[in-house]
PQR file of N, CA, C, O and H, with PARSE charges and radii, in Angstrom:
ATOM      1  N   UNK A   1     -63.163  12.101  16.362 -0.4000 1.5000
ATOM      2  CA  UNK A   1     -62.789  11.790  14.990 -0.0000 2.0000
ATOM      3  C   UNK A   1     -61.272  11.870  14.862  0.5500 1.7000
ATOM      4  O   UNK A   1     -60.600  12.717  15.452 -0.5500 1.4000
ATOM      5  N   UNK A   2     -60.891  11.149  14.240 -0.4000 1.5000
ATOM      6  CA  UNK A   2     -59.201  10.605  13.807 -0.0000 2.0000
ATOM      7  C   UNK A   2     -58.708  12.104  12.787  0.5500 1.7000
ATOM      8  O   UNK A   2     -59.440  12.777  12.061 -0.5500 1.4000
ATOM      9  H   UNK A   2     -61.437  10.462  13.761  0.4000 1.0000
ATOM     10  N   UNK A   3     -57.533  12.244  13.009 -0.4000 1.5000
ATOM     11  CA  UNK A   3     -57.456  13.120  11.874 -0.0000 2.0000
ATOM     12  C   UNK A   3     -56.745  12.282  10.401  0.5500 1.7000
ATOM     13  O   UNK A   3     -56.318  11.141  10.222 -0.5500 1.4000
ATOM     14  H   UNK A   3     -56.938  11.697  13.599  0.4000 1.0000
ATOM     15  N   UNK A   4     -56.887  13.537   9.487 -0.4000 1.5000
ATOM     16  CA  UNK A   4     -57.064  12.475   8.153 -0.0000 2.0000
ATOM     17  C   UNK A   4     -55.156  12.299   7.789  0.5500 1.7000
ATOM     18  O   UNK A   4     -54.309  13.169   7.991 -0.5500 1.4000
ATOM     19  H   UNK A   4     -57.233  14.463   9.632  0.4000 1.0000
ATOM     20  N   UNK A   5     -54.976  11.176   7.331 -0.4000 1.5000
ATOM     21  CA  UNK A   5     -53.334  10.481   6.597 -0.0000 2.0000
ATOM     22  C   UNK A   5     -53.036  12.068   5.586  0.5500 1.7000
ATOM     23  O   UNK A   5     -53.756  12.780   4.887 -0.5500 1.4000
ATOM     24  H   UNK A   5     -55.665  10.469   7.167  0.4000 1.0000
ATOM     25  N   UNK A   6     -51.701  12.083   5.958 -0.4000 1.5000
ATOM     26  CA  UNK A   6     -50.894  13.514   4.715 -0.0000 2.0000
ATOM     27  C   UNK A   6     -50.244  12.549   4.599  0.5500 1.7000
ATOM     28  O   UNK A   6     -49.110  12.900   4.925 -0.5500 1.4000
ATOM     29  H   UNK A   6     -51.115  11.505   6.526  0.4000 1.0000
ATOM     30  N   UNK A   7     -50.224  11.090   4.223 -0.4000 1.5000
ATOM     31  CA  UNK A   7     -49.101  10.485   3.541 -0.0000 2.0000
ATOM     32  C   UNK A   7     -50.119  10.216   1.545  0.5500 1.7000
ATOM     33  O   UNK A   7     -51.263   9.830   1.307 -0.5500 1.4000
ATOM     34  H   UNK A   7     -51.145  10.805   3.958  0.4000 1.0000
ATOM     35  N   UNK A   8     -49.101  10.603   0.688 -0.4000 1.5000
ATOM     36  CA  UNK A   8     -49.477  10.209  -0.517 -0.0000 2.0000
ATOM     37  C   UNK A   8     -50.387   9.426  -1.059  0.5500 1.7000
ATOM     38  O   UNK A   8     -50.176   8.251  -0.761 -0.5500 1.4000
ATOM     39  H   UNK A   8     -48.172  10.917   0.881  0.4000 1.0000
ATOM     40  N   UNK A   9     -51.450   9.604  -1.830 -0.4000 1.5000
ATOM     41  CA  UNK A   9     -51.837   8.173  -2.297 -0.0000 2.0000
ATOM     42  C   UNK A   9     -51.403   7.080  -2.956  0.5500 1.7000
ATOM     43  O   UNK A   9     -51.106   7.588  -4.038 -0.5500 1.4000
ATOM     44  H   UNK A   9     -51.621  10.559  -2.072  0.4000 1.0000
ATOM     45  N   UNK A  10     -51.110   5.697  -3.074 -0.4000 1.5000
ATOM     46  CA  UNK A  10     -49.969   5.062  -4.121 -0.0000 2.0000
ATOM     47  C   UNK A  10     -51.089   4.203  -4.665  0.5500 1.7000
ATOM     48  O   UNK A  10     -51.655   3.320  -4.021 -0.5500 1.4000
ATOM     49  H   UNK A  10     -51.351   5.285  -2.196  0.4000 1.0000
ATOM     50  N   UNK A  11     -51.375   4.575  -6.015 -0.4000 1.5000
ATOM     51  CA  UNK A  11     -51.996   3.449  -6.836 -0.0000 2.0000
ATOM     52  C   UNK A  11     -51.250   2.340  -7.715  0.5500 1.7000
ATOM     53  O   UNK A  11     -50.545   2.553  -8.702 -0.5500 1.4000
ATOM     54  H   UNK A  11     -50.915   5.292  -6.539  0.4000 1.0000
ATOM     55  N   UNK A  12     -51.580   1.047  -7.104 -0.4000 1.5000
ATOM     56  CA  UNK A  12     -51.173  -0.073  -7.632 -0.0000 2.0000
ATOM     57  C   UNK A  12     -50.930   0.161  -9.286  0.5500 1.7000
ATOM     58  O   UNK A  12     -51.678   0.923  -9.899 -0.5500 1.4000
ATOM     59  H   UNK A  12     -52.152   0.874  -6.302  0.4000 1.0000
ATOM     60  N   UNK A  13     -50.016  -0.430  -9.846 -0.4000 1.5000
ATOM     61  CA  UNK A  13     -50.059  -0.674 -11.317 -0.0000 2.0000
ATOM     62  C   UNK A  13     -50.980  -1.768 -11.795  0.5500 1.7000
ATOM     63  O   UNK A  13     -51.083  -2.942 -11.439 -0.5500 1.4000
ATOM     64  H   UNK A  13     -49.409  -1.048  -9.348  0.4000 1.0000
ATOM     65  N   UNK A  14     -51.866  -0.783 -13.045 -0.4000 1.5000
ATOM     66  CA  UNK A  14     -52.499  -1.607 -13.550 -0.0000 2.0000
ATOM     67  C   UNK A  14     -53.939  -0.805 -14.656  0.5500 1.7000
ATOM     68  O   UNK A  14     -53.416   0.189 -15.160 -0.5500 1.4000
ATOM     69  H   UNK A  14     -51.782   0.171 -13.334  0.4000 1.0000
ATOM     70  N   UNK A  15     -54.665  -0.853 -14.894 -0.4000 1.5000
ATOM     71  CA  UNK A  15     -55.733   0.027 -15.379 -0.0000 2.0000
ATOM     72  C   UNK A  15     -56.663   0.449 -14.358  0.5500 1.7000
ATOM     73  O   UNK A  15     -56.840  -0.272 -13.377 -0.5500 1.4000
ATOM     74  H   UNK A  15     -55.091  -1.660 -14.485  0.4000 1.0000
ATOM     75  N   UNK A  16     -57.122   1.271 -14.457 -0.4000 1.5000
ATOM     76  CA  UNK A  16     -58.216   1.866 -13.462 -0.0000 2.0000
ATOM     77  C   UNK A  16     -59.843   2.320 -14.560  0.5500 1.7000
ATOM     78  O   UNK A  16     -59.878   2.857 -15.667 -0.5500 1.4000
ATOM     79  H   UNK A  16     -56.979   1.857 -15.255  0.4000 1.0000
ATOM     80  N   UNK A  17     -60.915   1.867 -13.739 -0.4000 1.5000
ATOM     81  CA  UNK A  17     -61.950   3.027 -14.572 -0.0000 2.0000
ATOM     82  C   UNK A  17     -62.723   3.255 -13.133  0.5500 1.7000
ATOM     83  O   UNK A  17     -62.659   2.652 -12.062 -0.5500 1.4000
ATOM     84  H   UNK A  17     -60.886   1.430 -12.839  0.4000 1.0000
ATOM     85  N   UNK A  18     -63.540   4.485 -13.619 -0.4000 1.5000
ATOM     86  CA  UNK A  18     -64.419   5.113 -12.745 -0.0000 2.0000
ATOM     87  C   UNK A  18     -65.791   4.660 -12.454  0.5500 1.7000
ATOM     88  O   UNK A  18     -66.527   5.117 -13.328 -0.5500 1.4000
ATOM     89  H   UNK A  18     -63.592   4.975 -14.489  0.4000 1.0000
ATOM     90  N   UNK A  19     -66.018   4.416 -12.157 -0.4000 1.5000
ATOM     91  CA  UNK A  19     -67.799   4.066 -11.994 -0.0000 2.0000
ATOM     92  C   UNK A  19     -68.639   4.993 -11.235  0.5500 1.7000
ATOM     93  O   UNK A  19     -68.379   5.099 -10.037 -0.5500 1.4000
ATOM     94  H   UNK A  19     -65.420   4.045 -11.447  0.4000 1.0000
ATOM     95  N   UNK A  20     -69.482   5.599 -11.661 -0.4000 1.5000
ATOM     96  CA  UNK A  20     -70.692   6.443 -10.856 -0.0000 2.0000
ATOM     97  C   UNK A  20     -72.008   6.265 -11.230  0.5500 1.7000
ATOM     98  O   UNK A  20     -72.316   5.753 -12.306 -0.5500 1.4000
ATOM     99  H   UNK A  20     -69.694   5.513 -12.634  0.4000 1.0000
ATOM    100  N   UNK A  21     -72.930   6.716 -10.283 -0.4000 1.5000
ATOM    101  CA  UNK A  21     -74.121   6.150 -10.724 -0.0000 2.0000
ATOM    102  C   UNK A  21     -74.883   7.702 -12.201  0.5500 1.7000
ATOM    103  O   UNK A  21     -74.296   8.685 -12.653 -0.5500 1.4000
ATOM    104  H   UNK A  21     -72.680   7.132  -9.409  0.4000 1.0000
ATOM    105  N   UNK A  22     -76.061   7.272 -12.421 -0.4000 1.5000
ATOM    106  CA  UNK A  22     -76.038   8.077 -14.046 -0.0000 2.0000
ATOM    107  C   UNK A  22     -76.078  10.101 -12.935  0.5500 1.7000
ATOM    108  O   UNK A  22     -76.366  10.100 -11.738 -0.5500 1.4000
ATOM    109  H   UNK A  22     -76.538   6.474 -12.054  0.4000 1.0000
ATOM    110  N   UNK A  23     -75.827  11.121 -13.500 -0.4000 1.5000
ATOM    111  CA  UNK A  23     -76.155  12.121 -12.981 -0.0000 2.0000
ATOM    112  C   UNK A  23     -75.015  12.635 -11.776  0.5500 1.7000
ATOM    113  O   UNK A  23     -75.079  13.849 -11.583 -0.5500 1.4000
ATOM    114  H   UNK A  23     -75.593  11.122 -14.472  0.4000 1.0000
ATOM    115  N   UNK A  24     -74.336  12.155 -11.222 -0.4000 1.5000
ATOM    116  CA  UNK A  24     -73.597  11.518  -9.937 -0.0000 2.0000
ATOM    117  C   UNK A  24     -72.111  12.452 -10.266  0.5500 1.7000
ATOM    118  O   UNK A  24     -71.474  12.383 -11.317 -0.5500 1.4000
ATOM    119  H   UNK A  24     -74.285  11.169 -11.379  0.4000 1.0000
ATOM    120  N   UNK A  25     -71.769  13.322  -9.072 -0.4000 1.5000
ATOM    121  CA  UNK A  25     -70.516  13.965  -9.364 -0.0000 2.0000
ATOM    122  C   UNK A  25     -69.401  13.037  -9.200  0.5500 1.7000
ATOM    123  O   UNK A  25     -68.350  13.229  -9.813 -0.5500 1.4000
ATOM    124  H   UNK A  25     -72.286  13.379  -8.218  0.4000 1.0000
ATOM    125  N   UNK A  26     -69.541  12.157  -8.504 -0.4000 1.5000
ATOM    126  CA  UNK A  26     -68.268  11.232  -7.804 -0.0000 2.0000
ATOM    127  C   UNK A  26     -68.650   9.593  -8.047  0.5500 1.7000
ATOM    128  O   UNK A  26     -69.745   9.069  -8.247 -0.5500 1.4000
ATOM    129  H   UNK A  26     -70.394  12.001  -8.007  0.4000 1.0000
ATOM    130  N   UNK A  27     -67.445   9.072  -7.959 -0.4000 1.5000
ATOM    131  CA  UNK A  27     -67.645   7.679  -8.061 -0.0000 2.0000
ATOM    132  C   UNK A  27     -66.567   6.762  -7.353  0.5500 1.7000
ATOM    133  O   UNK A  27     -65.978   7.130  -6.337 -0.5500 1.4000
ATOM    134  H   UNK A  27     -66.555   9.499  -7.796  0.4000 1.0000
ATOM    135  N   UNK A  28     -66.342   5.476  -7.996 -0.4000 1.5000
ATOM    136  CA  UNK A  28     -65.112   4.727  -6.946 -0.0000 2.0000
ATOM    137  C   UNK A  28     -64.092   4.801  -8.333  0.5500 1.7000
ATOM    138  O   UNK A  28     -64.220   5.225  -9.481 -0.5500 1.4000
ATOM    139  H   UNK A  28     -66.820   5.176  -8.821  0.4000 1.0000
ATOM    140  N   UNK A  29     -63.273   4.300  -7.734 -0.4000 1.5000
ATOM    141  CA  UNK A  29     -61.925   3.831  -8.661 -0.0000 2.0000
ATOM    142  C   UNK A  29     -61.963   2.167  -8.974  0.5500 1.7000
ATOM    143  O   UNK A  29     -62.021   1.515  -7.932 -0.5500 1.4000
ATOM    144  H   UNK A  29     -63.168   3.956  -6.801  0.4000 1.0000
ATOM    145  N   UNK A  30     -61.944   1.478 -10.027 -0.4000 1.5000
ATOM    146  CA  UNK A  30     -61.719  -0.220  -9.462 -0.0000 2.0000
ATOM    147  C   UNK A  30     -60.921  -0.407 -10.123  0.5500 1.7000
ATOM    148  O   UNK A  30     -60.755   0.518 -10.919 -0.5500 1.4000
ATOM    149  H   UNK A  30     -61.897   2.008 -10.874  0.4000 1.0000
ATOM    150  N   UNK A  31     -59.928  -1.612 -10.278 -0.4000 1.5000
ATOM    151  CA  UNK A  31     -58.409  -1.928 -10.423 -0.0000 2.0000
ATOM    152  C   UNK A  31     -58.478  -3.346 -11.161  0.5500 1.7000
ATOM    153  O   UNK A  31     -59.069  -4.383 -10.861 -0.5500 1.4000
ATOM    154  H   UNK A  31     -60.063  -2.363  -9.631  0.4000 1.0000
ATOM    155  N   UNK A  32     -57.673  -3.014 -12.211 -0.4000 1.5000
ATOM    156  CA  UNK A  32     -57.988  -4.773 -12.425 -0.0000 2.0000
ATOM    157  C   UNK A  32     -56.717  -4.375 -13.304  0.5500 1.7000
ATOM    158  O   UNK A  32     -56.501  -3.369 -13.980 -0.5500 1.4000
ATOM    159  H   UNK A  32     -57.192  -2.172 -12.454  0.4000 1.0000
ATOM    160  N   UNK A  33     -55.807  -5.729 -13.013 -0.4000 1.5000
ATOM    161  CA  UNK A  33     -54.413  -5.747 -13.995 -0.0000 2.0000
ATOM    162  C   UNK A  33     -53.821  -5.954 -15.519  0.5500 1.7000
ATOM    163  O   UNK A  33     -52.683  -5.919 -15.988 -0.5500 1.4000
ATOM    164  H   UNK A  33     -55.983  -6.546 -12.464  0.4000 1.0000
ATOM    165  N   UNK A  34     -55.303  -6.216 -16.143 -0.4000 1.5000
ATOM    166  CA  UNK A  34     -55.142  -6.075 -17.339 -0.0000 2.0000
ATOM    167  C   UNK A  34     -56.336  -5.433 -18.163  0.5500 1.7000
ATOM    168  O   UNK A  34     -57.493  -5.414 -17.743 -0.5500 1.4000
ATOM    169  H   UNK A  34     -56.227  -6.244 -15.762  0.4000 1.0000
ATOM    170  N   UNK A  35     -55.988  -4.983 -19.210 -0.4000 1.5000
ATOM    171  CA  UNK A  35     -56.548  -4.169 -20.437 -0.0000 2.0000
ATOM    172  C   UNK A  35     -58.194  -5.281 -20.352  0.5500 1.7000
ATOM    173  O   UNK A  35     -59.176  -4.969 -19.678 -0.5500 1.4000
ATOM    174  H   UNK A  35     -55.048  -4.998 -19.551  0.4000 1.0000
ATOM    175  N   UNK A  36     -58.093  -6.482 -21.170 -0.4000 1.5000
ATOM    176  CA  UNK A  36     -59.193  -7.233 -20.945 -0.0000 2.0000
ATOM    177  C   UNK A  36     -59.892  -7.272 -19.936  0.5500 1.7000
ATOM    178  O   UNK A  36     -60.881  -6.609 -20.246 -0.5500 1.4000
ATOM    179  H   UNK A  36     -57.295  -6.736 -21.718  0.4000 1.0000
ATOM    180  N   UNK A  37     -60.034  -7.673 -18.781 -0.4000 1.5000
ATOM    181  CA  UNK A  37     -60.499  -7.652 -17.523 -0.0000 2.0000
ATOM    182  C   UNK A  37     -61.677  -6.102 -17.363  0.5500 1.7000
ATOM    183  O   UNK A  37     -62.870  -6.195 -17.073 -0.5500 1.4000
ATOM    184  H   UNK A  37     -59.230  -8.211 -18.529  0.4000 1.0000
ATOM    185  N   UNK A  38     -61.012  -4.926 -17.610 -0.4000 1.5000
ATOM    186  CA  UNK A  38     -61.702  -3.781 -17.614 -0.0000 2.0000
ATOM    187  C   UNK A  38     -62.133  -3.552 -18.583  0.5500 1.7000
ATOM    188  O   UNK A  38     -63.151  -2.887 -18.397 -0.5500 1.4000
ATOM    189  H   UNK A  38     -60.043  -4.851 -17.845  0.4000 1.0000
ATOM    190  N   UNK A  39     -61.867  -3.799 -20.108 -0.4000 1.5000
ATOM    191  CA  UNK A  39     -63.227  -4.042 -20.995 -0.0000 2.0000
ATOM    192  C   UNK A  39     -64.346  -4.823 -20.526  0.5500 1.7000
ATOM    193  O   UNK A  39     -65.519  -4.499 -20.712 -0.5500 1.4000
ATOM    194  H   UNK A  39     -61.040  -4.340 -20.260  0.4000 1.0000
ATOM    195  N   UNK A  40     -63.875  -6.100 -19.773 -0.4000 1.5000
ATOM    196  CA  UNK A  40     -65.477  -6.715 -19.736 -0.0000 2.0000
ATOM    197  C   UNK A  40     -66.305  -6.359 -18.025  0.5500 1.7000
ATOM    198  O   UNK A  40     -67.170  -7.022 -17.453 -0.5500 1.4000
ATOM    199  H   UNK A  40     -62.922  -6.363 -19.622  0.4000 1.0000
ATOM    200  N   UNK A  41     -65.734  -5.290 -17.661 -0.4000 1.5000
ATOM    201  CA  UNK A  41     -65.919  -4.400 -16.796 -0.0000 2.0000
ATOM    202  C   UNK A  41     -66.709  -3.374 -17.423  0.5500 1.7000
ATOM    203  O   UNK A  41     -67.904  -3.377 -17.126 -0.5500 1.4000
ATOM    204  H   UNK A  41     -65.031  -4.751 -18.126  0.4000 1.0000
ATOM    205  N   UNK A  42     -66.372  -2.653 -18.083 -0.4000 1.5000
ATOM    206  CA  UNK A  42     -67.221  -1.788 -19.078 -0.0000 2.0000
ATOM    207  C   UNK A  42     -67.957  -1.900 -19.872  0.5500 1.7000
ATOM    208  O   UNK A  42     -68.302  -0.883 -20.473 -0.5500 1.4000
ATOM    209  H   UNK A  42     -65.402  -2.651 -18.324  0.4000 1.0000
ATOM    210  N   UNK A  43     -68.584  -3.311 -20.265 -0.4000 1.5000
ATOM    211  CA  UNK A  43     -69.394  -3.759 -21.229 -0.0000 2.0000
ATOM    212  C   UNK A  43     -70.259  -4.211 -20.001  0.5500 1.7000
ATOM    213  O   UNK A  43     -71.356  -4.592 -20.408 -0.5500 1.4000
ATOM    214  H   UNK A  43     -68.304  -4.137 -19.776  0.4000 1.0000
ATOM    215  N   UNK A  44     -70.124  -4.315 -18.409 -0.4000 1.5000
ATOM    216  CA  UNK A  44     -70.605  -4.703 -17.403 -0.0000 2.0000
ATOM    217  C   UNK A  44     -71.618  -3.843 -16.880  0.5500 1.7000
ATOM    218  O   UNK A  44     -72.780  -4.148 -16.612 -0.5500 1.4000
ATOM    219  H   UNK A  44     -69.233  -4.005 -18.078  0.4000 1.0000
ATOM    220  N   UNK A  45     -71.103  -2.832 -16.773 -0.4000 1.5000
ATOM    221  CA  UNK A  45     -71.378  -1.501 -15.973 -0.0000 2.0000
ATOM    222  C   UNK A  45     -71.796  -0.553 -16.668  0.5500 1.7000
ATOM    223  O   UNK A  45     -72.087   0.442 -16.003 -0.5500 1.4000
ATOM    224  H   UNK A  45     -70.158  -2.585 -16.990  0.4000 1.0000
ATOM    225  N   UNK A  46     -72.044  -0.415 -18.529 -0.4000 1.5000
ATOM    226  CA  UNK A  46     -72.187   1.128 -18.861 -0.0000 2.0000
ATOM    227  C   UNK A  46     -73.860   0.777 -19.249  0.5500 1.7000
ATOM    228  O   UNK A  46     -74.425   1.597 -19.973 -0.5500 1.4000
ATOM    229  H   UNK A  46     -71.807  -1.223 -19.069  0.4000 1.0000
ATOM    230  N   UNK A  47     -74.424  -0.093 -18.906 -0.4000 1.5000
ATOM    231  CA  UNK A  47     -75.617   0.354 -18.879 -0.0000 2.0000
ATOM    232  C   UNK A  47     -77.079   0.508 -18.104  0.5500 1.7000
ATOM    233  O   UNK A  47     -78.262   0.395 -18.423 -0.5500 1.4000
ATOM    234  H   UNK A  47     -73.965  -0.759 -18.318  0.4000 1.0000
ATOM    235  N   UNK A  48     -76.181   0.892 -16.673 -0.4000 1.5000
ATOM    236  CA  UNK A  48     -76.867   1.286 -15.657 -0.0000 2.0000
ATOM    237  C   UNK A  48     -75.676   2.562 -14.778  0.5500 1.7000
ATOM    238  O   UNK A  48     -75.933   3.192 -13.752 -0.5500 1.4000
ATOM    239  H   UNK A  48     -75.219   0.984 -16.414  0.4000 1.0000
ATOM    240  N   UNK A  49     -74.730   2.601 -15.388 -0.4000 1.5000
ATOM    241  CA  UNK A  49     -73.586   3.541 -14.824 -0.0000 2.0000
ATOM    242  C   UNK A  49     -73.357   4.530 -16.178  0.5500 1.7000
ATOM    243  O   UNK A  49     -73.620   4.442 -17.377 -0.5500 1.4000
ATOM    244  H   UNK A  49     -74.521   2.089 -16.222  0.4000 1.0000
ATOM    245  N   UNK A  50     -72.640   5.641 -15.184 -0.4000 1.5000
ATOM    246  CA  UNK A  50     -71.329   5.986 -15.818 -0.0000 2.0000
ATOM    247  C   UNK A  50     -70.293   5.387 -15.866  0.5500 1.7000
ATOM    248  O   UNK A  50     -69.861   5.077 -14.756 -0.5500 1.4000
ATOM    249  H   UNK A  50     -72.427   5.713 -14.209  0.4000 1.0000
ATOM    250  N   UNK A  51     -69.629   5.051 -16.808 -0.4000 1.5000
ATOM    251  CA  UNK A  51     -68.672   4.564 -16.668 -0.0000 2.0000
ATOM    252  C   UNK A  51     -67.013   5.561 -17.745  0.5500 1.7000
ATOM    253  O   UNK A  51     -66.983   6.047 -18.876 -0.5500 1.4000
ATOM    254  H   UNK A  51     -69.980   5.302 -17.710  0.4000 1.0000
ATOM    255  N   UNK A  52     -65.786   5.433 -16.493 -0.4000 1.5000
ATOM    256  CA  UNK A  52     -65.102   6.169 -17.200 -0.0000 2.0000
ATOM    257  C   UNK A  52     -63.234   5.733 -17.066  0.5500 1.7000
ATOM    258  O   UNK A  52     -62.609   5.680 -16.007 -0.5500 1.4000
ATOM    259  H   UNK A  52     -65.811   5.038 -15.575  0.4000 1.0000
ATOM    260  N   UNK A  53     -62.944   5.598 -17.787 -0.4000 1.5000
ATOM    261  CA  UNK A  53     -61.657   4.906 -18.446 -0.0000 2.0000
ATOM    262  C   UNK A  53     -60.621   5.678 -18.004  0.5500 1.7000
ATOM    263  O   UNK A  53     -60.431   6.738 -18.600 -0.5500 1.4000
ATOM    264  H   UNK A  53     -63.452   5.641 -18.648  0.4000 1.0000
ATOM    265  N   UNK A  54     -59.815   5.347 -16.971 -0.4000 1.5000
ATOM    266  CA  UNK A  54     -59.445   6.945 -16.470 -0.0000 2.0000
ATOM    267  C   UNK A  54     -57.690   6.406 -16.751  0.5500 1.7000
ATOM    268  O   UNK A  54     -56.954   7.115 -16.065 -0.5500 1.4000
ATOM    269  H   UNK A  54     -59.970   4.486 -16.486  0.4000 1.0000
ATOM    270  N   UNK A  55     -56.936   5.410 -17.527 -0.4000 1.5000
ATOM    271  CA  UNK A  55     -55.685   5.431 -17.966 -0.0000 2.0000
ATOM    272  C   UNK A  55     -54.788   3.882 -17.123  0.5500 1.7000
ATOM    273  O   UNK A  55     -55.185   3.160 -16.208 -0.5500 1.4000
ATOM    274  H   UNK A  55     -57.534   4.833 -18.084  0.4000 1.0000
ATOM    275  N   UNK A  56     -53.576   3.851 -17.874 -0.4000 1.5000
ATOM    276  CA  UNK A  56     -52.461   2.661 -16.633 -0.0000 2.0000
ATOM    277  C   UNK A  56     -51.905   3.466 -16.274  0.5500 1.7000
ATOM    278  O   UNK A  56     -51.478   4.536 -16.708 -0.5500 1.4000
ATOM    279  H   UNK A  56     -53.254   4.437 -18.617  0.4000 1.0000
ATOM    280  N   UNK A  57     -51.887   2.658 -14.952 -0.4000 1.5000
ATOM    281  CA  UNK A  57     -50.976   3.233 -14.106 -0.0000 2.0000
ATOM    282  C   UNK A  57     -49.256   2.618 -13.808  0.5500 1.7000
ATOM    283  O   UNK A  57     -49.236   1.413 -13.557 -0.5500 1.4000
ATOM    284  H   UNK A  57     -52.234   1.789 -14.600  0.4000 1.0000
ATOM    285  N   UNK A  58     -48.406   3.046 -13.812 -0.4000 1.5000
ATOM    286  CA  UNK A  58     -47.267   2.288 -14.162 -0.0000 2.0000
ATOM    287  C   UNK A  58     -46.364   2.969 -13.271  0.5500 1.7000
ATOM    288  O   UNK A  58     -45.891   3.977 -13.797 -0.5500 1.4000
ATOM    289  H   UNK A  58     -48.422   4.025 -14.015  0.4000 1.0000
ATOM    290  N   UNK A  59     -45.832   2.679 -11.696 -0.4000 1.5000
ATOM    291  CA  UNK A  59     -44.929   3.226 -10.285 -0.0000 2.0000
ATOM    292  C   UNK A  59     -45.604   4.248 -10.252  0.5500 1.7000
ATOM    293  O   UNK A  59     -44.921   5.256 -10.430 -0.5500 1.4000
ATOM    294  H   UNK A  59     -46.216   1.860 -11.269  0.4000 1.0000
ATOM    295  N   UNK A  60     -47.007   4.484 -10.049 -0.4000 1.5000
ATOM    296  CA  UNK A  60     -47.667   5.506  -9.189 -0.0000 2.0000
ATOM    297  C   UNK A  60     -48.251   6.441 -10.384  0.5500 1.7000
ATOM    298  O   UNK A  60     -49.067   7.338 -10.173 -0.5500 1.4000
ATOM    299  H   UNK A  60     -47.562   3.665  -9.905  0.4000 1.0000
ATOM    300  N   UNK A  61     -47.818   6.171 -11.448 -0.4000 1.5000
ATOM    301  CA  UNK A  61     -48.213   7.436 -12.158 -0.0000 2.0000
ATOM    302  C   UNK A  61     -49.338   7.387 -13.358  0.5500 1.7000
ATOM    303  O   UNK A  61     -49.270   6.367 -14.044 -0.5500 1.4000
ATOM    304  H   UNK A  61     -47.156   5.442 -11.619  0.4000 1.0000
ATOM    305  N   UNK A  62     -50.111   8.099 -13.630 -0.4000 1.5000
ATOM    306  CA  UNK A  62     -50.716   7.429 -14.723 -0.0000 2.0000
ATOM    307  C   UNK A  62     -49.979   7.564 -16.090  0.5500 1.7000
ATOM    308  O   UNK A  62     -49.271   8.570 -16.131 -0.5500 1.4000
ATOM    309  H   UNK A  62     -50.167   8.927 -13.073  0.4000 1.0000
ATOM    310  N   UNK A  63     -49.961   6.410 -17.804 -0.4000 1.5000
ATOM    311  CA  UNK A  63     -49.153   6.840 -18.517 -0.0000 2.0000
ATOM    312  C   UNK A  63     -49.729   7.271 -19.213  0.5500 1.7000
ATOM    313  O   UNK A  63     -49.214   7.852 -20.168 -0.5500 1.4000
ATOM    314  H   UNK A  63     -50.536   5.593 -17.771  0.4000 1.0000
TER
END
């Protein structure tokens, strides 16, 4: 086994939400560059998911 990257994580700018399945400690991240796009992401996904709105991201950071 490889050992694991100590370099930073860098998240793209843009909105992020969470997705997990219902009950579920963990989930993915998905990326989409505008506000719209992840509303109809969330009108996609919240009724067989969790779904969770987790902020923009703007040079790495969330605002």
């Amino acid at each position: 086994m490889a050992r694991p990257s100590k370099s930073p994580i860098r998240l793209k700018d843009g909105h992020y939400i969470e997705v997990a399945n219902k009950f579920s400690s963990s989930g993915i991240k998905i990326h989409r560059d505008s506000k719209k796009e992840i509303d109809h992401l969330v009108r996609l996904y919240q009724k067989s998911k969790d779904v969770t709105y987790l902020g923009e991201v703007k040079n790495g950071k969330f605002v």
